[in-house]
BALO-310661 format. One record per residue (C-alpha): x, y, z. Coordinates in steps of 0.1 Angstrom, whole numbers, padded with zeros to 4 digits, always signed. Example, Ala and Ser with C-alpha at 12.3 -4.5 7.8 and 13.67 -1.06 7.14 Angstrom:
residues 2
+0123-0045+0078 +0137-0011+0071 
***
This chain:
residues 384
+0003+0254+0117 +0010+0242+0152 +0000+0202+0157 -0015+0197+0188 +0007+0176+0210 -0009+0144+0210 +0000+0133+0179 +0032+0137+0187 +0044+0102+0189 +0029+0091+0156 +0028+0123+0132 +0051+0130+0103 +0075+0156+0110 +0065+0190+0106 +0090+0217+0088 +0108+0235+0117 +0120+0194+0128 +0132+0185+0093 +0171+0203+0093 +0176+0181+0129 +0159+0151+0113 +0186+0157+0078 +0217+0161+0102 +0208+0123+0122 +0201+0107+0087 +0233+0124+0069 +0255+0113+0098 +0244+0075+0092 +0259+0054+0073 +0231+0034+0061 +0214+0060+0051 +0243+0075+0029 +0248+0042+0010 +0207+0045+0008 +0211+0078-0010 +0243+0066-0033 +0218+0043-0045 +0191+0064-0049 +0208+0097-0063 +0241+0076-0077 +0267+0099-0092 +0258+0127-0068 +0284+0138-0041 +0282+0138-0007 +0276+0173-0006 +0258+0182-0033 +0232+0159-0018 +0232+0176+0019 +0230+0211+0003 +0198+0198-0017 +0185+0181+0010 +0185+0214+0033 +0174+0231+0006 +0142+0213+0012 +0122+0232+0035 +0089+0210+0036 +0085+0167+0037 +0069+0178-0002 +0098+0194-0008 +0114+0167-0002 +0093+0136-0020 +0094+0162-0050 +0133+0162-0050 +0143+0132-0037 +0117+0104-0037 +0100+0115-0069 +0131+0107-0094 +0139+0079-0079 +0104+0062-0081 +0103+0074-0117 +0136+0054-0119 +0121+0023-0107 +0087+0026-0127 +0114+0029-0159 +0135+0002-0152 +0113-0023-0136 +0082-0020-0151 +0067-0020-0181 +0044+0009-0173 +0028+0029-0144 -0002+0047-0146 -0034+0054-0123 -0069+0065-0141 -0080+0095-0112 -0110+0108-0139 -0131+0095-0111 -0123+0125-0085 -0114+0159-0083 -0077+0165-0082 -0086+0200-0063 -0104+0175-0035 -0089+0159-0006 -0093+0120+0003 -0083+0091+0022 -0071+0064-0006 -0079+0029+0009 -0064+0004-0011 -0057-0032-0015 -0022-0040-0009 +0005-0055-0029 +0038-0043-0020 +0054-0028+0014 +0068+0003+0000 +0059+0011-0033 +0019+0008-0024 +0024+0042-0015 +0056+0052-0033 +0035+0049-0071 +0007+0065-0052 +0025+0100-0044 +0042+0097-0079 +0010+0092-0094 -0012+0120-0074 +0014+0144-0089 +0013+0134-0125 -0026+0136-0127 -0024+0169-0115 -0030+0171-0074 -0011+0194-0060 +0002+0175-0027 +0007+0138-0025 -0008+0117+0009 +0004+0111+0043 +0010+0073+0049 -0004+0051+0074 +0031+0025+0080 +0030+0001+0110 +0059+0005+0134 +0071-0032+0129 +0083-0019+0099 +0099+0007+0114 +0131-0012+0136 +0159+0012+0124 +0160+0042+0135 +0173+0062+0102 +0137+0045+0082 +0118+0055+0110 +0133+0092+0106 +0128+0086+0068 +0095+0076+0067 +0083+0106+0088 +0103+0128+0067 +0085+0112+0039 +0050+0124+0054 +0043+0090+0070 +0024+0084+0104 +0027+0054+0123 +0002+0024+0132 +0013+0011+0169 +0010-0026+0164 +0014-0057+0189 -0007-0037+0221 -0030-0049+0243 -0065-0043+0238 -0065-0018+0257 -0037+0000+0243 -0049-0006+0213 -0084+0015+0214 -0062+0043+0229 -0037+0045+0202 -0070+0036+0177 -0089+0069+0186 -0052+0084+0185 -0048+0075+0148 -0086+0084+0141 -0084+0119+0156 -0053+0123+0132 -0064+0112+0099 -0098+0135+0105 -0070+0162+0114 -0052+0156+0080 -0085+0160+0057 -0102+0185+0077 -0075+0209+0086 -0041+0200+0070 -0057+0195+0039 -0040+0166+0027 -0047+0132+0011 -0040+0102+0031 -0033+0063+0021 -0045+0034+0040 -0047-0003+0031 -0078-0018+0034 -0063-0044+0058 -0033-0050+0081 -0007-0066+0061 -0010-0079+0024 -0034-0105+0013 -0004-0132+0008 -0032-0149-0019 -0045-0116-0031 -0083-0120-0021 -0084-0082-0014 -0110-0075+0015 -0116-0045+0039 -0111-0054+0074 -0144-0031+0090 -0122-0032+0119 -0099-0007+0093 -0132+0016+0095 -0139+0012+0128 -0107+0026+0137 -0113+0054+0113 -0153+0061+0129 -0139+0065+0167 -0122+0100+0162 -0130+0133+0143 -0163+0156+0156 -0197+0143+0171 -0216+0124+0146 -0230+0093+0132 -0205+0065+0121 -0217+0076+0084 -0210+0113+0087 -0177+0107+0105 -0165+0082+0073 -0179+0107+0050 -0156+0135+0063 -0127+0117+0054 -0139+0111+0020 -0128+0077+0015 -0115+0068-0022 -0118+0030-0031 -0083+0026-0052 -0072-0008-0068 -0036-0014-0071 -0030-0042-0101 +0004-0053-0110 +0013-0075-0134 +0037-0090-0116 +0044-0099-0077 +0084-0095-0075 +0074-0109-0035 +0054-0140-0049 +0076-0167-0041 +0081-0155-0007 +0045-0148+0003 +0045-0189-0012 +0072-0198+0011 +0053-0180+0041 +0026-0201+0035 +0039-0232+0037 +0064-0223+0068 +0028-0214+0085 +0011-0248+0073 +0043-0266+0088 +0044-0248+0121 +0013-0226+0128 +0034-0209+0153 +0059-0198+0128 +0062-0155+0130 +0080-0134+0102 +0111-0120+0117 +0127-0083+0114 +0145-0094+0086 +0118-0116+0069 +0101-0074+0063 +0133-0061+0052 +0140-0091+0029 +0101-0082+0014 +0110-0047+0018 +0140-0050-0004 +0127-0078-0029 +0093-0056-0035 +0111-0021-0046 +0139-0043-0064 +0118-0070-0089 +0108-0070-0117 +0067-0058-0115 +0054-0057-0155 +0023-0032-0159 +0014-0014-0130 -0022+0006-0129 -0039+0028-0101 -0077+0032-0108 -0096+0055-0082 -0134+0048-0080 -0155+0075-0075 -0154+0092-0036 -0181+0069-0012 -0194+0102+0002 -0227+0100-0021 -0227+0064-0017 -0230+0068+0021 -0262+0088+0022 -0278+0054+0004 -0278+0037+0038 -0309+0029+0061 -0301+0052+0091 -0319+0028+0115 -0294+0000+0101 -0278-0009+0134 -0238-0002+0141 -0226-0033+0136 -0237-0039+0100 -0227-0007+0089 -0193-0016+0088 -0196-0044+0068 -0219-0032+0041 -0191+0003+0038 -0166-0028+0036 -0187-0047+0010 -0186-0016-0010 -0152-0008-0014 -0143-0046-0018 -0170-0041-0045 -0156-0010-0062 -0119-0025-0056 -0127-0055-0072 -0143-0042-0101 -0114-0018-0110 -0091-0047-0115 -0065-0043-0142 -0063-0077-0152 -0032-0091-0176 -0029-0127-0191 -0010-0142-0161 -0044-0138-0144 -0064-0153-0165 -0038-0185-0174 -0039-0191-0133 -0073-0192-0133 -0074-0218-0160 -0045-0236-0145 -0063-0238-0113 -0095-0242-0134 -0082-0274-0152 -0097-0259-0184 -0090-0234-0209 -0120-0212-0204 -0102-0177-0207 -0078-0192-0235 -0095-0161-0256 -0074-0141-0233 -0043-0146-0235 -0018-0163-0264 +0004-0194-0264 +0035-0172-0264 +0019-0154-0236 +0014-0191-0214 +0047-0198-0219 +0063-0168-0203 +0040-0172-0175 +0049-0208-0175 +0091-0198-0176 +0081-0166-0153 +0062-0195-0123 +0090-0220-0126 +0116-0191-0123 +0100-0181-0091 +0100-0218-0075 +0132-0222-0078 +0140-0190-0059 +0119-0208-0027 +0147-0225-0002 +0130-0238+0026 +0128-0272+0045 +0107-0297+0032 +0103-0277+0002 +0061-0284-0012 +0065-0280-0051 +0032-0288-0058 +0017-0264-0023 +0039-0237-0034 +0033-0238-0071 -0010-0238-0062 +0000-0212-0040 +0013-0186-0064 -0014-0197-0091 -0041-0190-0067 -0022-0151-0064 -0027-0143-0097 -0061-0160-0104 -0079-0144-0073 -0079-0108-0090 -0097-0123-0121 -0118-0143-0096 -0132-0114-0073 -0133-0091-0108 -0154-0109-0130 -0178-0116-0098 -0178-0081-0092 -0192-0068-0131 -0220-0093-0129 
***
């Protein structure tokens, strides 16, 4: 299947580009200590011989980036699972999910699609401010990613918008293939999950003629809720906070995402669940056709914050924020003493990790509470 040529610039690569793509990566050296780390034990060549023994990008996340997220689920969880009884794992769809962690969003995800039984895993929407090296920008469009152009001018940015829509219509409707999006640019540093309708405006520009409600429903939008039980970036998301309160022209640097990147596939994460609602497509026929434009948006954003919301895994950390924050102890029926207490040791751990000027115990500490409460907040608002 030839791509047509203008989505050149943000596609991942196709098959006939992958043994010029495996030659740039192998001949870095970042990217070799990358793959000690990842496959460790292996030689050299033993890992270029099974590398260009991959002929597809699902060749490849099923031999290389499979085992190693399997690796990191066993050592640095304490479970990772994802509940897809909600769907049809012979169906195609566009995941949008809240976001908790740079990478590994997306890394479970593909692990996950495969163990419930899909047969392919999703292309990834990535911004390109993640993307400064060029070996990870090789790697993530090996690893069936397609790139966000961030930082234009507006109108750069409708261009490259109705760019990125035409593409993801392309992936459902012709490639076949599942697709993951976060509901929002960037993570919610306090965890208030919420759909930007500016995400689904980008998504209603491209694809055939039609009404903003057909053109969503050909993508087949999934609501998925990502809960872990722990944030290994907490303390840094805290730190951003207050280096924003301080100086509200302070801007993450190049190395602030790698530092994330790195601390995000690295900590320590507890339980980790996936729950897929059921596909919006039904859903969509339920609105007023004469409801105008610009309310469509938000009531399809209202929706999935409502089905995201409601899908919460929630563990004991949440509930003990919430009280903490609360001043009372009106979940105490959710979670033990012994439980509090490694919370308590697990928050205090964190804080002392923070090393910034004019360090705010008591901003930073109401900071990281509010992370883990907000879930339980949003949830229990959601099933009333």
């Amino acid at each position: 299947m030839k791509v047509p040529a203008e989505f050149d610039s943000i596609r991942p690569f196709e098959p006939e580009e992958l043994p010029q793509v495996y030659e740039r990566l192998l001949a870095d050296p970042q990217f070799r200590q990358v793959m000690a780390f990842a496959v460790p034990g292996v030689p050299f060549e033993k890992v270029r011989e099974k590398m260009f023994a991959c002929k597809t990008n699902l060749d490849f996340q099923l031999n290389f980036c499979y085992g190693f997220v399997q690796s990191l689920a066993d050592k640095l969880t304490t479970g990772c699972d994802m509940d897809a009884s909600a769907i049809d794992v012979e169906g195609r769809y566009t995941f949008v999910s809240n976001h908790r962690d740079i990478v590994l969003d997306s890394g479970f995800l593909d692990k996950l699609l495969i163990d419930v039984g899909f047969k392919t895993t999703c292309e990834i929407a990535i911004g390109n401010n993640l993307l400064s090296l060029p070996w990870v920008k090789d790697l993530v469009r090996v690893n069936k990613s397609f790139i966000v152009r961030r930082g234009l001018s507006p109108r750069e940015t409708l261009a490259a918008s109705r760019v990125m829509s035409d593409y993801m219509h392309y992936v459902i409707e012709v490639k076949r293939d599942n697709i993951w999006i976060a509901q929002r640019e960037g993570r919610a540093k306090d965890s208030d999950d919420r759909t930007q309708p500016a995400i689904l405006k980008m998504m209603a520009i491209g694809g055939s003629k039609g009404s903003v409600v057909e053109k969503l429903r050909s993508l087949h939008i999934v609501p998925l809720t990502i809960s872990y039980e722990y944030d290994p970036c907490d303390y840094l998301k805290a730190a951003e906070m207050q280096l924003k309160r301080d100086n509200p022209a302070w801007k993450k640097s190049a190395e602030d995402d790698v530092t994330s990147m790195r601390t995000g596939i690295m900590g320590f994460k507890g339980r980790v669940h996936y729950q897929c609602a059921p596909c919006i497509d039904a859903w969509l026929g339920t609105i007023d056709p004469g409801t105008p434009k610009t309310e469509v948006f938000d009531i399809i954003a209202a929706h999935i914050d409502h089905e995201i919301h409601r899908n919460y895994r929630l563990y004991p950390a949440n509930f003990i924020a919430l009280d903490y924050l609360a001043g009372n102890a009106a979940h105490a029926d959710r979670y033990t003493d012994t439980e509090r207490e490694t919370f308590d040791k697990y928050i205090t751990g964190q804080m002392a990790k923070i090393d910034i000027p004019n360090k705010d115990e008591a901003f930073l500490r109401e900071r990281m509470l509010t992370m883990y409460a907000n879930p339980a907040v949003n949830h229990l608002k959601a099933i009333r």
